[in-house]
N, C-alpha and C positions, 0 to 999 in steps of 0.2 A: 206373372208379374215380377216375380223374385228373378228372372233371366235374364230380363230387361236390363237388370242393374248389374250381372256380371261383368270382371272385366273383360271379358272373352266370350263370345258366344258359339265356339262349336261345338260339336255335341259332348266331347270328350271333355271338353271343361264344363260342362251344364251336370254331365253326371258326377262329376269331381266334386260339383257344389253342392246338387241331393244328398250323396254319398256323406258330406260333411255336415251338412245340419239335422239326416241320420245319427249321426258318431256323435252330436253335442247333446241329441235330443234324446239318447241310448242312456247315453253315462249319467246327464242328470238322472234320467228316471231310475238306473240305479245305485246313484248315488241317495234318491229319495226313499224309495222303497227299502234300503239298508236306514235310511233314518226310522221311517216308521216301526222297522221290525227293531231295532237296536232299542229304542228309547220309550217308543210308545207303547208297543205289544208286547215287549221283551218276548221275542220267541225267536227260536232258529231262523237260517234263511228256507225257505222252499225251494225245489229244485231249480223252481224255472229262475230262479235268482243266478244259480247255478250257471244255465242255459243261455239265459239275457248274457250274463258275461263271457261265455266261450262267445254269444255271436258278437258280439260287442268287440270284443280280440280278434275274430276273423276278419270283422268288418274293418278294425283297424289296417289290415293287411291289406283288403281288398282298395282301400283308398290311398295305401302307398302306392301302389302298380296304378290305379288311375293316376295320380299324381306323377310319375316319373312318367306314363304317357304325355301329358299335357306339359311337361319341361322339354322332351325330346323332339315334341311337336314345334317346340319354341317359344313357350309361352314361359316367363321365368316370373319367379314372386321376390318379397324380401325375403333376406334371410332366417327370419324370426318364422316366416311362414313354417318352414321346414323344421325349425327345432318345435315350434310348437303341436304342430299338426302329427309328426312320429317319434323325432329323437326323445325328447322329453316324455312322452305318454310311453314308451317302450321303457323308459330307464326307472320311472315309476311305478308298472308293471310288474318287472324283471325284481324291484327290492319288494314289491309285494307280495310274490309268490315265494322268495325267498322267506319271509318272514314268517307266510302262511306255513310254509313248508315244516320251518321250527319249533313251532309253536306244541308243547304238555301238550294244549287239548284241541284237539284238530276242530273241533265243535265249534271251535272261535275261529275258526278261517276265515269264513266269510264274511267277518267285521273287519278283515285287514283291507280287504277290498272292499267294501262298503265306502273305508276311508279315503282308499286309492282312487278312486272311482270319482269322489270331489276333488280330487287334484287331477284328475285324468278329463275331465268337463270341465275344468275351470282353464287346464291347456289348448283343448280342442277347439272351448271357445275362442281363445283367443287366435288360434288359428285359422277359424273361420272368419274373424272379423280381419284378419290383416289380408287375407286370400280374395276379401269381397273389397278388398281396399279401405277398410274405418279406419282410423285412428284408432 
């Protein structure tokens, strides 16, 4: 039903679209799962916290190469698409692991990205909404 409503229906932009509401539906969940751990439980993260976020960064990658397929194919978006969907979530990222990197006690890393992680879902979403055409 959700491809119905695509702008594009080939295959390369249907995977572009999973691929994206993957990456919104990634970052909330760990931008929540850092909420629970951060405030509710007070406990470190777990690995897979860890984990979630390498694939969550790979995935970011793997939806830019889908995405420059689907522009080359011809199919162009606004431009907000693009800053939303990589430029902006990479530039977020890049001061997060920066930050993580500096930090006395490495044990608080992964609150820098818990944080990162609601700026990086709250990008993506909007990504997806301007890419499926919302407002």
């Amino acid at each position: 039903m959700v491809a119905l409503t695509l702008p594009c229906q080939s295959v390369v932009c249907r995977v572009h679209a999973w691929i994206g509401f993957a990456v919104v539906g990634g970052w909330a969940l760990l931008f929540l799962s850092g909420v629970v751990l951060w405030l509710l439980r007070r406990r470190d993260a777990p690995r897979w916290f860890w984990g979630l976020l390498a694939v969550l960064q790979v995935l970011l990658g793997v939806q830019l190469v889908a995405g420059i397929v689907v522009l080359v194919t011809g199919r162009r978006a606004d431009i907000l698409h693009y800053g939303y969907g990589v430029v902006f979530p990479v530039i977020v990222l890049v001061i997060a692991h920066s930050i993580a990197r500096g930090l006395d006690d490495q044990s608080d890393a992964w609150k820098i990205f818990a944080i990162a992680s609601f700026f990086v879902f709250g990008l993506t979403l909007r990504a997806l909404t301007t890419g499926l055409g919302l407002p």
